[in-house]
N, C-alpha and C positions, 0 to 999 in steps of 0.2 A: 561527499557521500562515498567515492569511490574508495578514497583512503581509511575511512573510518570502515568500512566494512569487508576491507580486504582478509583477507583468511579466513570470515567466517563462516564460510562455501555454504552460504544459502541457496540453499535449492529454486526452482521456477514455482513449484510446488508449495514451497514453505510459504517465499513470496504471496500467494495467491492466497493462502490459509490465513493470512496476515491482513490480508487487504480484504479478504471476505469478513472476518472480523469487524474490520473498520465499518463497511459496509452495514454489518446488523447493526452495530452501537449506534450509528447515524441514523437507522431506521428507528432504532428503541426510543433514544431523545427527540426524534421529530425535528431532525434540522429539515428545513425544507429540500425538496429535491434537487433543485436548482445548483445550492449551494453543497450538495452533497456530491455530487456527480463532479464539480468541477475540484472539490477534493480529491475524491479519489482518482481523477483525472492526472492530478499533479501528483500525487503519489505513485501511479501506475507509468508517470514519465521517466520515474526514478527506477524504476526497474534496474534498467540496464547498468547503474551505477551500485547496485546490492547485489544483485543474484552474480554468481560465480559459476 
């Protein structure tokens, strides 16, 4: 992750616009909670490897 999105100075902010997205689409489809939560869970691990 870290290599592929070097340079492209993502912001904390962008990050978070990104992940709130994810967030409604998983609401809209009706994934169960459970299973949503621990997505965005491992998404939100990856922070640190995207944001710049």
């Amino acid at each position: 992750m870290k290599d592929t999105h070097n340079g492209m100075r993502i912001s904390n902010a962008e990050f978070d616009i990104v992940a709130g997205h994810l967030a409604t689409t998983l609401k809209k489809f009706k994934v169960p909670k459970q299973e949503g939560k621990e997505l965005l869970a491992s998404i939100g691990s990856l922070k640190k490897d995207i944001v710049e």
